[in-house]
C-alpha positions as CSV (number, residue, x, y, z in Angstrom):
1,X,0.0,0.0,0.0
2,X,1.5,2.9,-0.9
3,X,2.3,5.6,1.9
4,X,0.5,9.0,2.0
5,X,1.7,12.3,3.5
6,X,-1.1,13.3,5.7
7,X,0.5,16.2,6.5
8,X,1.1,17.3,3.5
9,X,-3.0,17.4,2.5
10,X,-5.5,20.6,2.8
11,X,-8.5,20.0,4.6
12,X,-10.3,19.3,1.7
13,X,-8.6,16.6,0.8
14,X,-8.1,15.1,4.1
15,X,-12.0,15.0,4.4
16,X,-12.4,13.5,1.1
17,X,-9.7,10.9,2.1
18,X,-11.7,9.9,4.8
19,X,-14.6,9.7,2.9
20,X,-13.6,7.5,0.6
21,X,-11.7,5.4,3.0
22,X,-15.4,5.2,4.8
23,X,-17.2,4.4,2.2
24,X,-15.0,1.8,0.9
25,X,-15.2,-0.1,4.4
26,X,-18.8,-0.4,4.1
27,X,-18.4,-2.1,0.9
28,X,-15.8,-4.4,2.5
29,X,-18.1,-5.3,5.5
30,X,-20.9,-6.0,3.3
31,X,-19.0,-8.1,1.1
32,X,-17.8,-10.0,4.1
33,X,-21.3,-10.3,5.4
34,X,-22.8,-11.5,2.4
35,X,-19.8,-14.3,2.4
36,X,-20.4,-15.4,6.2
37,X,-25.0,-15.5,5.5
38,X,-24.2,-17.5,2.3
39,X,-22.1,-19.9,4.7
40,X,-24.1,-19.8,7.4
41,X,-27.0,-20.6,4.9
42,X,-25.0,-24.0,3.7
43,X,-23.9,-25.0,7.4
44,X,-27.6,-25.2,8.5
45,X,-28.7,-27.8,6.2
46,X,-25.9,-29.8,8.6
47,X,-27.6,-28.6,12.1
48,X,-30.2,-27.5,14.4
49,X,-32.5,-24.5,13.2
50,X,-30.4,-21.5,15.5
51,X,-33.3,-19.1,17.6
52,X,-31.6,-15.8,17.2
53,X,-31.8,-14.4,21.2
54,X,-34.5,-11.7,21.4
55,X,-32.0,-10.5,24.5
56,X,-30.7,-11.3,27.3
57,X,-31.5,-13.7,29.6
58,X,-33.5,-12.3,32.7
59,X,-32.2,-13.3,36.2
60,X,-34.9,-14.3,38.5
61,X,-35.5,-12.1,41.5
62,X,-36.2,-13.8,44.6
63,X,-39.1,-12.8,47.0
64,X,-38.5,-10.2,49.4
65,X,-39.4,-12.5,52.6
66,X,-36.8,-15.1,50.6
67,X,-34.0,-12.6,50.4
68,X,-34.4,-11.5,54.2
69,X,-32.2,-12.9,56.5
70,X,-33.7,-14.8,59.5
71,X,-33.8,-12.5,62.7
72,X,-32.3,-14.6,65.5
73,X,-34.6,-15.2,68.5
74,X,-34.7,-12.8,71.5
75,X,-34.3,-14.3,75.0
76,X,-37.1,-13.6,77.0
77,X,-36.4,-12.0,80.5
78,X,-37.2,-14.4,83.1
């Protein structure tokens, strides 16, 4: 890859660097993920249908009288 002299470059083209440089990894990352469905599509006929998560699993809360701690018994006076 040849080297480029950012310093060297007006605002201008600095901004229409980056541009480009953006625009060309969208391309590559839709490429890519076009590659990895078209796989994914040819590995399922091998496994189990995947559920995609709907989000993260929920962590049960206990009951408030559950989550207490036992009080300890009071002597009585005699």
């Amino acid at each position: 890859m040849a080297k480029i002299d950012l310093d060297s470059l007006s605002i201008e083209e600095l901004a229409g660097l980056r541009d480009h440089a953006t625009d060309k990894l969208f391309e590559k990352v839709a490429a890519r993920r076009a590659e990895l469905e078209a796989e994914l599509e040819k590995l399922a006929q091998y496994g189990k249908p995947v559920k995609k998560a709907e989000g993260a699993p929920v962590a049960k809360v206990k009951k408030a009288d559950e989550a207490r701690e036992p009080k300890e018994p009071v002597a009585k006076a005699a």
